[in-house]
N, C-alpha and C positions, 0 to 999 in steps of 0.2 A: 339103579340098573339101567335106567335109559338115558344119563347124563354121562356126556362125554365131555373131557376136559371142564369148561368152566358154564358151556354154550346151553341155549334154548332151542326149542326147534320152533323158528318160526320162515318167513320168507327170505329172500335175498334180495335186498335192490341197494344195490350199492353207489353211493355217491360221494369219493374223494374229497373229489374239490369242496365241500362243506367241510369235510372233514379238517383237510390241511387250511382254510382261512379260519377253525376254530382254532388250529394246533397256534394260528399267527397273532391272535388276538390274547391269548390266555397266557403265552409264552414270558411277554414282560411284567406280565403280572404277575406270573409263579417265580419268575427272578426277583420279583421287589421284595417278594416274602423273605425271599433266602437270603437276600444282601442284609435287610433289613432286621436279620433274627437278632435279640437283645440278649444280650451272653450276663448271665448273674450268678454270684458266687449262689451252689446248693442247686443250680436250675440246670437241668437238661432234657432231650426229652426230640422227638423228631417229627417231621413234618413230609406227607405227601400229597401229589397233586396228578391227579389221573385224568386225560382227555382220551376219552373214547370213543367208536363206534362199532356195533354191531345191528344185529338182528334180532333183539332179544323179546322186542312186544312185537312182531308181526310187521315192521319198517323199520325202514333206516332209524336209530337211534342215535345220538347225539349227545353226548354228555359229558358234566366235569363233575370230579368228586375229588374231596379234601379229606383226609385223613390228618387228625394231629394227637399228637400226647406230650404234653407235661409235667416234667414230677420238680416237684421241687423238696431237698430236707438240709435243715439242718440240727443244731444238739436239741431243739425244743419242738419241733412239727416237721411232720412230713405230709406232703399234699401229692394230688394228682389231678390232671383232667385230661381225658379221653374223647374223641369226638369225631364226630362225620359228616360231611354234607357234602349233598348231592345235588346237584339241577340237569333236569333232561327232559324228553318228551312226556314224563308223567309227573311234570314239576318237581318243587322243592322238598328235599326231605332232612331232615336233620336227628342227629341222634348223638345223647351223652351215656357211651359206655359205660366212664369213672368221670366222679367230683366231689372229690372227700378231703377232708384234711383231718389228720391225726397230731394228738397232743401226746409228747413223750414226758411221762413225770420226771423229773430231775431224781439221780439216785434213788430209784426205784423201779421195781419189776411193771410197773403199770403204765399204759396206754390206754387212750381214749381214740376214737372214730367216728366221725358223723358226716353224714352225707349220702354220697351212691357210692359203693365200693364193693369189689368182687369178694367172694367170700366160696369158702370149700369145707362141706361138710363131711358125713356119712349119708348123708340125700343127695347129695349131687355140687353141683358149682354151678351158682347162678349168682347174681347182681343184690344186693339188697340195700333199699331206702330205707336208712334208719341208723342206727346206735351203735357203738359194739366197744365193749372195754376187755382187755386180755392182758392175764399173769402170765409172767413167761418168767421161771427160777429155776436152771439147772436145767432137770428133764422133765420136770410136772408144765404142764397148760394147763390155761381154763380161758376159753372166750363167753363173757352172754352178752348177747346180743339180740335186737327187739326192731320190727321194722317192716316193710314189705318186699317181696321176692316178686326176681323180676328173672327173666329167661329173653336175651337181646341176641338177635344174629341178622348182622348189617342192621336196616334200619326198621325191620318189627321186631316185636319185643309184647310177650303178655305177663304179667303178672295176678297177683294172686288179688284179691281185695279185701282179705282179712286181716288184723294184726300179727307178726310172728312172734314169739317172744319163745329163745331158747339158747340153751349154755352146752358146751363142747370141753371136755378136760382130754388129759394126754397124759399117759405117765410109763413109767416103765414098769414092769411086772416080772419078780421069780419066779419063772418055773421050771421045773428040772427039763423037761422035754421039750423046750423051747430057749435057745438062745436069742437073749439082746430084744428078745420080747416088748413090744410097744403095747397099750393096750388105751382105747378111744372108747371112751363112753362119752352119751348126750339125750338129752331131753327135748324135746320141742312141743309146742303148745300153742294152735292158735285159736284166736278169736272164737267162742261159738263152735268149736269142735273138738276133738281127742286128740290127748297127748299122744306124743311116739316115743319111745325110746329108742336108740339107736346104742350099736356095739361092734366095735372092729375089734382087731388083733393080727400083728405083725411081729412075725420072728422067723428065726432059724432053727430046722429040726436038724440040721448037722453045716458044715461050712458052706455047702456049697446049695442047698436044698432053702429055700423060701416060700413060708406059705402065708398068707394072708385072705380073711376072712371077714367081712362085713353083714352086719344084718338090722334091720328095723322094725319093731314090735308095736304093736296096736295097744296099748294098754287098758284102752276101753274094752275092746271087742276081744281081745286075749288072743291075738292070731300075728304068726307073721306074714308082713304083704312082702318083705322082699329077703334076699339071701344076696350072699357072692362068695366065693370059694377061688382063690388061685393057689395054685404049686408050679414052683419053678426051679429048674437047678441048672447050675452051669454043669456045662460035660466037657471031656477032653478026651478025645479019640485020636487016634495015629499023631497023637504030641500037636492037633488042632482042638481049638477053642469052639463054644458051641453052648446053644440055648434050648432047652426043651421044657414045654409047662401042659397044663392042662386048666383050663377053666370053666368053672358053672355057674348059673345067673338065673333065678327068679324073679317073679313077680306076681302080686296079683293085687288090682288093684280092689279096693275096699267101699261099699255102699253105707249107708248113703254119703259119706263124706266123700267130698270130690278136693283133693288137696293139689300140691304145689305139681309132683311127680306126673300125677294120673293127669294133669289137665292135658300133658302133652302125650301120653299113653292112649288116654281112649279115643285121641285121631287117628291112631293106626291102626289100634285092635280092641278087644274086647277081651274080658275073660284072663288070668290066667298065659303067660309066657314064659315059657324056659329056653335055655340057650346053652349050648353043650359046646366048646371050645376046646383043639390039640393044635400044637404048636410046636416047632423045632428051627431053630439058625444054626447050621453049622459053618464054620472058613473051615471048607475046603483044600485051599487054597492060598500061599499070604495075599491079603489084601479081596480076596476074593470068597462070597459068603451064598451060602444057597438057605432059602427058606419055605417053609413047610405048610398048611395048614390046614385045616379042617373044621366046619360047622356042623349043628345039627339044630333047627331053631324046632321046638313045639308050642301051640296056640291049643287053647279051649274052643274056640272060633275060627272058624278059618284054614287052611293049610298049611302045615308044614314046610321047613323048607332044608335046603342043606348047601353048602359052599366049598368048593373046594379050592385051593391056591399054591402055585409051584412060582418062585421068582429065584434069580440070580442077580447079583452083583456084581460090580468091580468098582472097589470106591466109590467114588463120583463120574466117573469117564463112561461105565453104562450100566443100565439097571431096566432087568426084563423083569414082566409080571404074565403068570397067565390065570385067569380067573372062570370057574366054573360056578352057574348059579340056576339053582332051579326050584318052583313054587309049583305045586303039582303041576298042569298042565304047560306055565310058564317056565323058558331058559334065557338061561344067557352064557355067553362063550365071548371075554375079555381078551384080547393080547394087548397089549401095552410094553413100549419101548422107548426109552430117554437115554438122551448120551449128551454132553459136556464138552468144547472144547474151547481152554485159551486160545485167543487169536493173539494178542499183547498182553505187555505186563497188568495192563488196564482194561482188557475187554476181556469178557468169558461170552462165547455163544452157548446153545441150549436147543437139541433139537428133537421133537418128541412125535412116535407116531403109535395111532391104535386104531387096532381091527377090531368089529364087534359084529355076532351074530346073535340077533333076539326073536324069537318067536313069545306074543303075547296075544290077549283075547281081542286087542284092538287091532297093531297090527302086522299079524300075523305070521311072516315071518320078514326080518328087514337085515339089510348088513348097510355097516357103517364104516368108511375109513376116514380116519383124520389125520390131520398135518397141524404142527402147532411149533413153533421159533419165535426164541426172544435174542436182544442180544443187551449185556448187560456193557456197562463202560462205568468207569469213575472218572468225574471231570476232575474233581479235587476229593482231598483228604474225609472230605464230611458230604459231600454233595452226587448223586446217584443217577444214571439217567437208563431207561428200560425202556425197546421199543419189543413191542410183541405182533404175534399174528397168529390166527390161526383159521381152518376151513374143513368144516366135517360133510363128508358125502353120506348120502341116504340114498335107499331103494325107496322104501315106501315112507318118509316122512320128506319136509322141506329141508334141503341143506342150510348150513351152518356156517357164522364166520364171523370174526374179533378182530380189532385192528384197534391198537394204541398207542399212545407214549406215556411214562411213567417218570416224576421227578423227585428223587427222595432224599431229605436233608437233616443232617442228626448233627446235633451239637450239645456241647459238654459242658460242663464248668469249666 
């Protein structure tokens, strides 16, 4: 609610010229990367390199961060490595997303996995260190997989410290009231604690109508800790297209086991959460699309809260949002505005602004406006270059502000 754009709130003292003798030092060293990239049959995969400065710890900040991914496959393995690092006023930090390599069995449904690689369950999507072999024939799965669960965004990342060990099938399902029916069951099991079962379900209760349903069951304690419910259908009104759904979402998290889910659950809340969700897109308009929305969030602890949201479209050239949000005593009141223009066949400019009025317990009531412009260029076919800016005004907190340049380099087989 109080983050605008990308920005912190801390001081401004802004100093350039550090800035441009880093942009001068770093510059032929992110060229030697990209001259240098080693082009191999099966390898592709891209590379960025970010010099920055803002405000973000309370001073001027100063820093470069690399960004890479690599995949490499061919008929017998597929690999990956994913990866970050950063150096600035709060030192060095480094962080591997993905570094797995998978073994493809020759004429046959089976693969192997070992290493850190992403994974997506009926519990969530997170990272795991460890194992994982998966049948894939037709329309049946089955992954099992065994290891530790990791939850990474930029460069922290907690994980679980118990072993996981647990298997995922997929298959299709007849049933008269449900078209094209997908149906996900799974087990999970770790270390020193209780199993879960887990069970989704995906189909069509007529062409245009989709519902899907997820849930995960305690099978020790015989209780479910979570739910998920969506319905969605396309519509077509005055010969325009259009999206309307409605969604609902439990939770509660379970004592004394403290698992993968809840470790990130009970830093926010306590007890018991549900979350009520209505939703509509319709075009209006060709090319132009208005969208809808509504919350309604409940806590066993704590307040309530609810969101409202009205935004417009038009392609890419502009896109309004206006956002309503309020926790009992606390609001917020979002505008947000972005528009898009070609300058050349090779530049797109990007120019974004947002007003924001928040009254909270700290303080009190404050209004925000920002400014924020990139402008993108292609030097060549594979190679990216991105200068950005941006500067948020505060009544009652420190102003705000970003300044960088961005170099991004993708190469192929």
């Amino acid at each position: 609610m109080k983050k605008l754009f990308s920005l912190k709130n801390k001081y401004i003292c802004f100093k350039p010229n550090k800035f441009w003798k880093l942009i001068s030092c770093v510059l032929p060293y992110i060229l030697s990367i990209v001259s240098n990239s080693v082009y191999a049959i099966g390898l592709w995969g891209q590379l960025e390199t970010n010099a920055q400065i803002d405000n973000h710890y309370g001073k001027d900040d100063i820093f470069l961060e690399q960004f890479g991914e690599l995949n490499y496959h061919d008929s017998e393995f597929d690999g990956s490595l994913s990866y970050a690092l950063r150096t600035g006023i709060s030192g060095v930090e480094a962080q591997f997303y993905q570094a797995y390599l998978r073994k493809n069995l020759e004429d046959s449904p089976y693969n192997i996995t070992a290493g850190r690689f992403e994974q997506a369950d009926l519990t969530g999507f997170y990272a795991l260190d460890g194992v994982a072999v998966e049948y894939k024939k037709s329309d049946l799965g089955i992954n099992l997989y065994a290891g530790q669960r990791k939850r990474i965004e930029l460069f922290d990342n907690i994980s679980e410290q118990s072993l996981l060990i647990g298997v995922d099938s997929q298959f299709p399902l007849a049933l008269s009231f449900l078209k094209e029916s997908i149906a996900k069951l799974g087990i999970q099991h770790y270390a020193g604690g209780q199993p879960r079962f887990n069970f989704g379900l995906t189909g069509f209760a007529n062409q245009d109508l989709k519902l899907i349903a997820d849930s995960h069951f305690d099978l020790e304690n015989k209780k479910l800790d979570s739910f998920l419910f969506n319905a969605s259908s396309k519509i077509n009104w005055h010969k325009r297209a259009g999206l309307v759904g409605i969604t609902y979402e439990t939770y509660q998290h379970l004592k004394p086991q403290i698992t993968f889910r809840e470790r990130f659950y009970r830093l926010y809340a306590r007890g018991r959460q549900a979350g009520l969700k209505t939703y509509a897109h319709y075009e209006y308009q060709p090319n132009r699309q208005i969208m809808l929305e509504g919350r309604k969030l409940w806590r066993d602890f704590g307040d309530s809260g609810y969101v409202a949201s009205i935004g417009i479209s038009q392609k890419q050239l502009l896109e309004s949002r206006l956002d309503i949000l309020t926790l009992d005593n606390e609001k917020a009141i979002n505008w947000f505005i972005t528009t898009e223009k070609p300058i050349t066949s090779r530049m797109l400019a990007e120019l974004s602004g947002i007003i924001q009025w928040q009254k909270t317990v700290l303080l009190d009531r404050n209004w925000a406006a920002g400014l924020a412009t990139q402008i993108n260029h292609k030097l060549k076919r594979d190679l990216f270059i991105n200068v950005f800016a941006e500067y948020i005004f505060h009544t009652k907190m420190e102003n705000e502000y970003q300044l960088g340049i961005r170099l991004k380099y993708s190469f192929y087989d």
